[in-house]
N, C-alpha and C positions, 0 to 999 in steps of 0.2 A: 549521694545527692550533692551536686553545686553547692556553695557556701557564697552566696551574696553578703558579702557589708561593706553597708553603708554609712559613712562616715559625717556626721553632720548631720542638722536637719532645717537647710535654707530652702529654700523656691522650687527648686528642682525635685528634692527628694519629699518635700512636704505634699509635691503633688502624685509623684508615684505613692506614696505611703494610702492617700485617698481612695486608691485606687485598685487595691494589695484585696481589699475584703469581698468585693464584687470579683476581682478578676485576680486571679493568683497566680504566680509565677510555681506551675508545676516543675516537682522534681526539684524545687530549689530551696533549700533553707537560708532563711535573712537573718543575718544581725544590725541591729542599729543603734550604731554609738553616737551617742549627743546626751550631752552633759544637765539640761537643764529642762526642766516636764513642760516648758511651752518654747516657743519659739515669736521671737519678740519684731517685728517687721521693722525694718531701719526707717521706710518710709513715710511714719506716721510717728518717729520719733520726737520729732521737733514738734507736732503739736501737742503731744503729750509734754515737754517740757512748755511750751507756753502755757498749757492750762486747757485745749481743748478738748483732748482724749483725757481717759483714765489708763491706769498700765494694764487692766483686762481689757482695755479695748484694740490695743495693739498688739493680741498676741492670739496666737493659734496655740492651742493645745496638744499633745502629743498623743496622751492617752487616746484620748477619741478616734483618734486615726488606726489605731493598731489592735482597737475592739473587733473580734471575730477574724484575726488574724493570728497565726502560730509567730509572727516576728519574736526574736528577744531583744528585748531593750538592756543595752548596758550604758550605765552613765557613768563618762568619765570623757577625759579630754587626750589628744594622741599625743605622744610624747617623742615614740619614733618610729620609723617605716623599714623593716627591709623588702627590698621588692625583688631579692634572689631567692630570698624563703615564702615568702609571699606572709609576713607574719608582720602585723599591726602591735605595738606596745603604746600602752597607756600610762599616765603619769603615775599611777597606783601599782604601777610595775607589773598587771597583768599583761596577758598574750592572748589574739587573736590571729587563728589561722584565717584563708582567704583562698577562694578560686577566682573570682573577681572583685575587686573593691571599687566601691563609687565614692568620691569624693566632693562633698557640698556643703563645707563649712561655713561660718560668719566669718566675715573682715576681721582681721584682729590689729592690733597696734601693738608693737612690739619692742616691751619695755625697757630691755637690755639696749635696744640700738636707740632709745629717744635718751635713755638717761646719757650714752654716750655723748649724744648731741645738744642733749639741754641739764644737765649737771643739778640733781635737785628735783628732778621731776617724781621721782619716785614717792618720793616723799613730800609734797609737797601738791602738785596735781594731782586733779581728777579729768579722769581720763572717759574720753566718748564711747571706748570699746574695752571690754565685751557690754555689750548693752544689759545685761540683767547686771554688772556690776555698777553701770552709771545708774540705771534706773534706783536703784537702790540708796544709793546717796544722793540724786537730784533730791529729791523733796526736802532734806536736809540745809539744802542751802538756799531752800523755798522758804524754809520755815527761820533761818536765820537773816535773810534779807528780809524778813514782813519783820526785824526786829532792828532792825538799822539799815543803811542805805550801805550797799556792796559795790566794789570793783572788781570788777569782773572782766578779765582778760581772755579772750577767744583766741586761740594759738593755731593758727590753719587758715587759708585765706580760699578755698576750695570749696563746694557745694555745703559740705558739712559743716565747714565754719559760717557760711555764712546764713545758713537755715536757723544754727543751733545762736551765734547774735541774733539774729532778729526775735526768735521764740524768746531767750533770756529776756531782751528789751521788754519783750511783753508782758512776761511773767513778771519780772522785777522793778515796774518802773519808773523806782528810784534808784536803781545801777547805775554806775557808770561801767559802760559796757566799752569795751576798748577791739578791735578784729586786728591782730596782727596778722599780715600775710604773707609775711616773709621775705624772697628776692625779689616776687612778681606779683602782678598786680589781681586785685580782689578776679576771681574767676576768669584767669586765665586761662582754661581750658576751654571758655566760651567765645563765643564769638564778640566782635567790639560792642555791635549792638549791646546784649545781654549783661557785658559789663560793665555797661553805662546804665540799664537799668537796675542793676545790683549796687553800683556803688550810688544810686539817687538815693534806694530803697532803706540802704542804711544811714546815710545822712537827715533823710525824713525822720529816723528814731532817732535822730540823736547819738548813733556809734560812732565813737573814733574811728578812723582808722589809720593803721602806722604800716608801712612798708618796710620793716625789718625784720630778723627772723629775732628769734627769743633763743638764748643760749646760755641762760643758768637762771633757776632759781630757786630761792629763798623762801624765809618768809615773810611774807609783809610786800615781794618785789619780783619782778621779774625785770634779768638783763638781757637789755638790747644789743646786737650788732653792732650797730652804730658808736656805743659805748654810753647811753642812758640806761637809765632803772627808771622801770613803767611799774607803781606805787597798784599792787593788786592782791585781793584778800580771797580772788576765788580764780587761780588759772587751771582753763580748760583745756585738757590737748586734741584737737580736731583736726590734726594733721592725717594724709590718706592715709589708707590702713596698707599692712605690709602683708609680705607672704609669709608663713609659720615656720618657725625657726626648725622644726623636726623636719622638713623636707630637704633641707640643706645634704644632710647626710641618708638621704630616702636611696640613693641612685635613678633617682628617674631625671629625665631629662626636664630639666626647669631653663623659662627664658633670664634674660638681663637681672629682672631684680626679683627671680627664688619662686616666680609663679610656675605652677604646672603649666607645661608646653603639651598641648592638647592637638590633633588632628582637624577634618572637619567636622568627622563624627563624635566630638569631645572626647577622644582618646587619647593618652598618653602615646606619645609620638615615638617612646623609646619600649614602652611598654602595654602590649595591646591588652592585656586583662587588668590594664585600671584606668578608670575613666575621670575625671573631672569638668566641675561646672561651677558659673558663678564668680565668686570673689577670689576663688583660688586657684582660677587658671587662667590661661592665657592661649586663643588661636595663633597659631604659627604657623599651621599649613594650608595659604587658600588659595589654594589652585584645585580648577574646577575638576574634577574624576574625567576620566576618558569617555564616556558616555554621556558626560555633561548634564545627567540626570540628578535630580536633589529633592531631598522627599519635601513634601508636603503634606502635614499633619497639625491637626490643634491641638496634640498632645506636643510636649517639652521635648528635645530632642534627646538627652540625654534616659528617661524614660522611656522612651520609645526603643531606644538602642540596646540599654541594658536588657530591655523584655529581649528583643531579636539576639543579643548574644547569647543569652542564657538557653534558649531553645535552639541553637547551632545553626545561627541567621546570620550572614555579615550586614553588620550595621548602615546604615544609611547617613551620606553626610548630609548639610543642611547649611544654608543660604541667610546667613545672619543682617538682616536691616541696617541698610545707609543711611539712613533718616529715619532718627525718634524720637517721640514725642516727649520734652522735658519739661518738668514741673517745679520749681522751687520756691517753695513754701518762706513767706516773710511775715511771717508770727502773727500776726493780727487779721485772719482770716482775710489775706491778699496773697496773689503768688504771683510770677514768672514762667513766662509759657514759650519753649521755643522748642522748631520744628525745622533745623538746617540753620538757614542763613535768616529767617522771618521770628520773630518775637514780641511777646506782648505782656502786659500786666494789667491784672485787677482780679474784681470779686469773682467774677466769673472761673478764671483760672484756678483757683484756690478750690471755687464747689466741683469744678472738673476734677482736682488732684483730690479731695477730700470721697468721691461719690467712685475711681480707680482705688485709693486707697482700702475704702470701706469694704468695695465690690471682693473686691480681693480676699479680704482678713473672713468674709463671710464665706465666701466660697469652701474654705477646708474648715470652718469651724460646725465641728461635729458635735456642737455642747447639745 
């Protein structure tokens, strides 16, 4: 038999997994490594920090998915890849063989390179990622800010930093909540519109915001760039998330900064029997196939590929959207709605991103 595993269990794999007990992949045995019995959805994060989710309400369970399925679940996290043996190592120092591996982990933040960067962090920050690790001490500093009034430093000036201010402002507010963003300015990856609306959105709550990067800290402080110390009792790191250090030395071909370099058909471009999707890869091949043909399915592409390789199908690539739809949540049940070059804000957006959020977390929740 084929030996499928699956690495992770984000968006992609959460819906093949759905999908395993109706419709089986013959002839094929699955493993499925992912560390933690639910899977906690980034996008319903921040409201869970403001106060409007609970943490079962952002998270899809695992179990459920794998009832009347021969899958094995092993929990643990990768540690290293060789992809000449085709053999997976876990931080527990086991070994997993592989005929195919999928790969569809969370974002991670990568603490060796932040502590290089910001001297202190280790010890001192709490960190956005892995999210069962943040979830787990937010309400902690929930429950210490309803006992005195917190400063609260946001380190990321990016979608994450500025979802995860505005949620804080709401939950806490008697913070002084501060958004460092670094060289460039609050959401820079949007358009001018969008961050004229983002930098209104946090001035209406009352967030600082400081245009410098944060490069050591302490306790009681965190140091500026510039060469101030911003006086804070709770820094958070929301800086984008990186690519996972165990691929560095994998051999598979990775872009610029250590992401998988994937095909059209999310394949590994140097290695056809491993696929990735999500936060830990990256397209580098799009140029249209010679028959200029690209499938068209409501199934995930990366699911749909994995079924056709595994049954001796060449995969099919796929036509990824120029324009979509973005949502960013500003804590007190308002959001940020932009679609290209066009943009807007209010209630409306917020029950749009809350009723996508919801739709979704219920869709695989098999309780």
């Amino acid at each position: 038999m084929k030996h499928l595993l699956m690495l992770g269990a984000s968006h992609a794999h959460i819906h093949l997994l759905s999908t395993l007990a109706k419709a089986p992949l013959t002839g094929v045995r699955i493993t499925l490594l992912a560390p933690y019995p639910r899977q906690l959805c980034s996008g319903v994060m921040p409201s869970f920090v403001a106060g409007h989710y609970t943490l079962d309400a952002c998270a899809i369970l695992l179990e459920p998915l794998l009832q009347n399925t021969d899958i094995t679940w092993v929990h643990g996290h990768a540690a290293a890849l060789n992809v000449q043996k085709k053999i997976l190592t876990l931080e527990d120092g086991s070994t997993h063989a592989f005929d195919v591996l999928s790969i569809n982990t969370s974002p991670v933040q990568d603490r060796t390179r932040i502590e290089q960067l910001m001297p202190g962090a280790r010890e001192h920050a709490l960190f956005a990622r892995p999210l069962e690790s943040f979830a787990a001490l937010w309400p902690k500093v929930v429950e210490l800010g309803q006992k005195k009034p917190l400063r609260v430093a946001i380190i990321g000036g990016g979608a994450t930093g500025f979802e995860l201010a505005c949620a804080v402002a709401h939950r806490l507010p008697n913070a002084a909540v501060t958004l460092l963003s670094g060289n460039t300015p609050i959401g820079a990856n949007y358009p001018t519109k969008v961050q004229a609306l983002m930098t209104r959105a946090l001035r209406v709550r009352g967030i600082t915001m400081i245009q410098e990067r944060a490069v050591a800290l302490a306790a009681g402080e965190v140091a500026l760039s510039g060469g101030a110390r911003l006086a804070c009792d709770v820094p958070l790191i929301a800086v984008g998330a990186q690519a996972p250090a165990w691929l560095q030395a994998s051999g598979l071909a990775l872009d610029a900064q250590g992401f998988v370099a994937v095909d059209a058909c999310q394949r590994s471009t140097s290695h056809p029997q491993i696929f990735a999707a999500g936060d830990v890869a990256t397209r580098v091949d799009l140029s249209l196939p010679r028959s200029g043909v690209y499938a068209v399915s409501a199934e995930p592409p990366l699911a749909r590929n994995l079924r056709a390789v595994l049954a001796g199908i060449d995969p099919s690539p796929y036509l990824p959207q120029h324009t979509t739809l973005n949502l960013l949540s500003c804590g007190n049940r308002r959001a940020i709605a932009s679609w290209g070059q066009w943009s807007a804000q209010g209630l409306w957006a917020w029950w749009l991103k809350n009723w996508i959020d919801r739709s979704f977390i219920k869709k695989y929740s098999l309780r």
